[in-house]
Residue, then its C-alpha position, 0 to 999 in steps of 0.5 A: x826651841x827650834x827657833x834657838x838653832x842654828x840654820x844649819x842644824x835647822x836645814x839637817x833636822x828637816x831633812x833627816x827622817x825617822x822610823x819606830x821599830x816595831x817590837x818591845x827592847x830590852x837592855x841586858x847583861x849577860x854572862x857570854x857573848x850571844x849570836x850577833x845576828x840575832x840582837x839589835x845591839x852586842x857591846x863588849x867593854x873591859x866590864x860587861x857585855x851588853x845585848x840590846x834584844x827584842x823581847x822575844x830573844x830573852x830566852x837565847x841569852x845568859x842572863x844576868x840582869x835585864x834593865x826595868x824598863x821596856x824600850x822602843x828602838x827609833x832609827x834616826x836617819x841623819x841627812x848628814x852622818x858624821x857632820x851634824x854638830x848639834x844634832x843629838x844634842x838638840x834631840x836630847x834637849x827635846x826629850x829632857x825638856x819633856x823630862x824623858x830619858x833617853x839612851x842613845x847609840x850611833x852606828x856607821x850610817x843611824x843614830x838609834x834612840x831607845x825610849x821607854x815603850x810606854x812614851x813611844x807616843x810622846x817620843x814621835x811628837x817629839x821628833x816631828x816638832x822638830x822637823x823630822x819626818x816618819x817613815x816607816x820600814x819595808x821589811x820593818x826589820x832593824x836591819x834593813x836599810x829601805x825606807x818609805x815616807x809614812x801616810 
């Protein structure tokens, strides 16, 4: 796949890195908006409100339906935020080659990727073909921004 890219898209892949946070998620539905600092990710629409939560953060919520799935949460650090034209799109393709799902939400600074929890294995392998590079968080917190290179 990658021979397919562009070299730009190439030299962004390979110099971008990512972490897995530890913890199982949960995509939710609830009734009222929650304590942000507790959750990963609040999302309010004309809809519905979305929390993304670790698993362990289901009783503080109002509950009105959680997602099947367990996921786990991967950290994209992209090495040009913004500007990377093709840069999702070439993850996505990878993980649909597989025939993997994947849910995808972009921050100011990170890309996250939410990826069934059993496929956490496959999801690294994923990302290492192409190019990137796994580090692993100091605080192993989702809300810290410290990153070292892994073993």
């Amino acid at each position: 796949m990658q021979n397919q890219l562009s070299s730009e898209t190439q030299e962004i892949l390979s110099n971008s890195t990512f972490v897995i946070e530890p913890g199982v998620y949960i995509y939710t539905k609830v009734n009222s908006m929650p304590c942000k600092d507790e959750h990963f990710l609040v999302a309010k629409d004309a809809d519905e409100i979305t929390v993304v939560t670790r698993q362990g953060n289901l009783d503080k919520l109002d509950l009105i339906e959680r997602n099947k799935d367990d996921y786990c949460l991967i950290a994209l650090n992209v090495s040009i935020p913004f500007y990377s034209v093709g840069f999702l799109a070439t993850v996505s393709s990878a993980f649909a080659a597989k025939g993997h799902n994947i849910l995808i939400v972009s921050t100011y600074s990170k890309d996250y990727l939410m990826v069934r929890d059993d496929l956490r294995k496959d999801a690294e392998e994923i990302l290492t073909s192409l190019g990137l590079k796994r580090v692993t968080a100091c605080n192993s917190s989702w809300a810290q921004d410290s990153w070292h290179e892994s073993q």
